[in-house]
N, C-alpha and C positions, 0 to 999 in steps of 0.2 A: 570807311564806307559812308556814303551819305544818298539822300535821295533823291531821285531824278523824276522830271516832269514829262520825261519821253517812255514811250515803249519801245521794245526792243522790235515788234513790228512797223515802226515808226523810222527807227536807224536802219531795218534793212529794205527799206524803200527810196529811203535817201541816197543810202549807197548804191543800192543798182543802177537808180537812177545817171549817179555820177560816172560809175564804170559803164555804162549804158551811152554815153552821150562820145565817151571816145572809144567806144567798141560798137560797131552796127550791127555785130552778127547777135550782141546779146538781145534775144525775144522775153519780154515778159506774158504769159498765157494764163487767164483768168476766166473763174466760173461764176459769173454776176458776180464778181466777190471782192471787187476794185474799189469798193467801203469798207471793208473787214480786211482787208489786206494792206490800204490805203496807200491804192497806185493811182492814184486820180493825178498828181504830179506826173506818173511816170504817162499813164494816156494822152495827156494834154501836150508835155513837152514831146515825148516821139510815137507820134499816132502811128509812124512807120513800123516801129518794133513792138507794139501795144497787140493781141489778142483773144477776144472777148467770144466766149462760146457759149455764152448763157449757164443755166444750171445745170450742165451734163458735166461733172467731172470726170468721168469714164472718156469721154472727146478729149475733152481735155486732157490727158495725158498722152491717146494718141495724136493728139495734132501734131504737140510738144517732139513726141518719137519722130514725127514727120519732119518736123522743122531740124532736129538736129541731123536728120537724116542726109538733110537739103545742106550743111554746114553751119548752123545756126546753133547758138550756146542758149540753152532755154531754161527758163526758169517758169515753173505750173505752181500758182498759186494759188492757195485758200484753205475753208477750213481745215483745221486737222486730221478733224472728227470724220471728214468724207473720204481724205485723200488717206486713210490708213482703213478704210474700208469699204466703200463705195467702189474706187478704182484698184483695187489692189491688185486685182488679177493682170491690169492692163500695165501698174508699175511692172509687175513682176516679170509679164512679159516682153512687152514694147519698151522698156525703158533699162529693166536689169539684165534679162536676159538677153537685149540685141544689143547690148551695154553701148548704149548712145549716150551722150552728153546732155544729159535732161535734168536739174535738181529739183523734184519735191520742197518745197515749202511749207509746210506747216501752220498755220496760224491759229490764233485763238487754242492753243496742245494744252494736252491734263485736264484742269478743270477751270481755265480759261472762262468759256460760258456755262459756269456750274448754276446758275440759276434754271437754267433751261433743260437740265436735266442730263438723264444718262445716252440717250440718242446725238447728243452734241459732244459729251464728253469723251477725249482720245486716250484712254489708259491702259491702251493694248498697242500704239503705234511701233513703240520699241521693241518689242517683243516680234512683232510684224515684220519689221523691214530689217532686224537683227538676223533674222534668218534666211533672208533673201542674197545669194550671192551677189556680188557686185556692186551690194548698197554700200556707203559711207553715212554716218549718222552723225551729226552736230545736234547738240543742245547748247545754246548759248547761256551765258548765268545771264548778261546784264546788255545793255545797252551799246557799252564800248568791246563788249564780245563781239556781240553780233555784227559791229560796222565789218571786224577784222574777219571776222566769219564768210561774212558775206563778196566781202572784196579773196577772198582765199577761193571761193567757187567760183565765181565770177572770171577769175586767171588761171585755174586749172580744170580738165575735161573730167567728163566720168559721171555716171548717176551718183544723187546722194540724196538722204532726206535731214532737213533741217527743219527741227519745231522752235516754234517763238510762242509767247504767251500773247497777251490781251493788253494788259494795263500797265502803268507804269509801274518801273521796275526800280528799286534801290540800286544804287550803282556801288558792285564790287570792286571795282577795278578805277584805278586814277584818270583821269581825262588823255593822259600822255603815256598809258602803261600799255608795252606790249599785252595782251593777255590772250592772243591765239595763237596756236600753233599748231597745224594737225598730226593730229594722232599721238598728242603731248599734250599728259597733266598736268596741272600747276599747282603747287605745293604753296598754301595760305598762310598757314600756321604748322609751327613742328611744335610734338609733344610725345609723352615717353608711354602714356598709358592706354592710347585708344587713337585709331586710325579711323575720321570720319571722312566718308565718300558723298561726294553729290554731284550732280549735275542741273543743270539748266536755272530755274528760279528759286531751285532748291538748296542752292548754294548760300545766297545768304543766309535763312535759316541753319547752314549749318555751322557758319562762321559764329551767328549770334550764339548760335547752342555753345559752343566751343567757350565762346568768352565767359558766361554763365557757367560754366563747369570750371572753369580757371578761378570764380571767385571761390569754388568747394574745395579746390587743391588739386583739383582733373585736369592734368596739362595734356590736350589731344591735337594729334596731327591733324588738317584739313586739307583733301585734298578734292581742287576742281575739275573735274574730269568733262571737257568740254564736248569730246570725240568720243561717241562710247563701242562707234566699230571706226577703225581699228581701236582696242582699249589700250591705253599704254603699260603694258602688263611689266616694263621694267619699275615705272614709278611705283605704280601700287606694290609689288612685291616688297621693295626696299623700303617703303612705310611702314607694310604691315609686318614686314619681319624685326623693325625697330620697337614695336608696341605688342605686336602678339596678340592686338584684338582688333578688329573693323566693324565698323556698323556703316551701312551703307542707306541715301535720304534720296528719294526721290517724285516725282511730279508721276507718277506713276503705278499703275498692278505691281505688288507684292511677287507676281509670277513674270521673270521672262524679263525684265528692263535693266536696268542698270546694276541691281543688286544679285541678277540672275547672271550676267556679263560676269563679275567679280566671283561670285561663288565659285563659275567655273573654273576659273583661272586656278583660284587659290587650291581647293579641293586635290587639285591634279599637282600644285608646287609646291605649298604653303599651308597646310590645313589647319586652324584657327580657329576658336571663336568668332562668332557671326552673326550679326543682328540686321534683318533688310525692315526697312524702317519705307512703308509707301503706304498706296491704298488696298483695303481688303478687297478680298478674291466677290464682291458682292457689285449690284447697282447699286452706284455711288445715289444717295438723297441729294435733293436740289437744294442749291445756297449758292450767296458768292462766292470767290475763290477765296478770300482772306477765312470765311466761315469754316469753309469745308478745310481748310488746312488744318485747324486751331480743331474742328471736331473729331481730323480723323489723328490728330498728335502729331502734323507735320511742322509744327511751330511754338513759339514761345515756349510757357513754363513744360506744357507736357513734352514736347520734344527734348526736352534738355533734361527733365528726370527719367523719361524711356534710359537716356545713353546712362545718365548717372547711375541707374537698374542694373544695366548692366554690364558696365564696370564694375558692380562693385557685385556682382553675385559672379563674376567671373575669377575676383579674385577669391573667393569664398571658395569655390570650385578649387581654385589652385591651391589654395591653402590644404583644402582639406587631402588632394591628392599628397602633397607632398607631406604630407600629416601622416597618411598610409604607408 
């Protein structure tokens, strides 16, 4: 891992950009939000497939429905925080239920603009569009995720929504490593005692946690689950049935996201020990994102003794059963 100077809303502007230049039907559709999403390249180079509706995101979703309606591959961007609640009714209907070729984009997701409070912050999106049929959901971890993210929607049809963060991102993945593939998780690290789950920026902190627990004698599985509908419920099964315990990390409510994805699965196949490790069921307080991580235990030391807890009161547990 090492760190990069780009954001992952950075890499997926570039890329559309490029699949944009030899595809005309791809539309970019934005809401004043061609600074926060930063399409200023993509307006400049093709004013022709460029879409600007001011700040209605509610328009903007149906325009998008309109345009793929017309045969055009469209991409509605901007905040997160709007397009997982503001227009939700219009995804739900105009975009998942007439299931036209429109992807959601996400910007600024989780606590991105956590200085600005809990009105901007998106920690219910997944849980939103998790339940909407017809959605596909990407979380990219890193920068070279998202190029391959973005060129994967870009060449195939269908609504989906994809979050990105804000700021720059530590790079997971090698400048030359496959690391997309949808609807497949990608196994970081294997370990025999605990199966750690994450998605999107949440990823690296799970990896640093993992390494930190390997200096305790904690060797844990990590897996990156980039696609969280469809979930890849073969991978996860055959981790979690190698360790017997999951704690699952993410940029997101405690209720309904990624950890809520996983419990189901497992509950009904696998039933296990389980720890959903995100944000509380409350308004989040305002801070930056690095702050609001480290306050609510999504990072460094507290992240890494949460898992150590409980590993190790789980095996206390097993002990004691088989003690009985």
């Amino acid at each position: 891992m090492s760190s990069t100077g780009k954001s992952s809303r950075h890499a997926f502007t570039e890329t559309l950009l490029r699949e944009a230049q030899t595809d005309p039907a791809i539309f970019a559709v934005t809401s004043d939000a061609r600074g926060s999403v930063t399409l200023g390249d993509f307006a400049k180079s093709l004013p022709a497939q460029f879409v600007e509706v001011g700040i209605a995101e509610q328009n903007a979703v149906g325009i998008g429905a309109g345009l793929a309606r017309s045969g055009k591959r469209v991409f509605v961007c901007g905040p997160a925080c709007f397009y997982s609640a503001r227009s939700a009714e219009q995804v739900k209907n105009d975009v998942a239920y007439a299931d036209v070729d429109v992807k959601i984009v996400g910007v600024s997701g989780g606590v991105s603009y956590g200085a600005l409070g809990s009105t901007h912050h998106s920690l219910h999106d997944i849980a939103l569009y998790r339940a909407i049929p017809n959605m596909r959901i990407i979380l990219p971890a890193d920068v070279r995720q998202t190029a391959q993210a973005t060129e994967y929607l870009a060449r195939n049809s269908g609504p989906a929504y994809m979050r990105l963060g804000r700021s720059p991102v530590p790079a997971v993945y090698g400048a030359d490593e496959a690391s997309f593939q949808f609807g497949r998780a990608n196994l970081l690290r294997e370990g025999t005692d605990c199966t750690i789950i994450a998605a999107g920026e949440a990823v690296y902190h799970a990896v640093k946690a993992a390494e930190s627990l390997q200096v305790q004698g904690m060797n844990c599985t990590v897996l990156d689950v980039p696609t969280i509908k469809p979930l890849d419920n073969e991978s996860i099964l055959r981790a979690v049935r190698s360790t017997g315990l999951v704690v699952t990390i993410e940029e997101h409510s405690i209720f309904g996201g990624l950890g809520g994805a996983v419990a189901e699965l497992l509950i009904q196949n696998e039933p296990v020990p389980m720890k959903i490790i995100g944000f509380p069921d409350e308004f989040v307080v305002a801070g930056e994102s690095p702050e609001l991580f480290e306050y609510y235990g999504l990072s460094g030391a507290k992240l890494k003794n949460t898992i150590e807890e409980f590993i190790r009161s789980s095996s206390r547990m097993k002990a004691r059963s088989l003690g009985a």
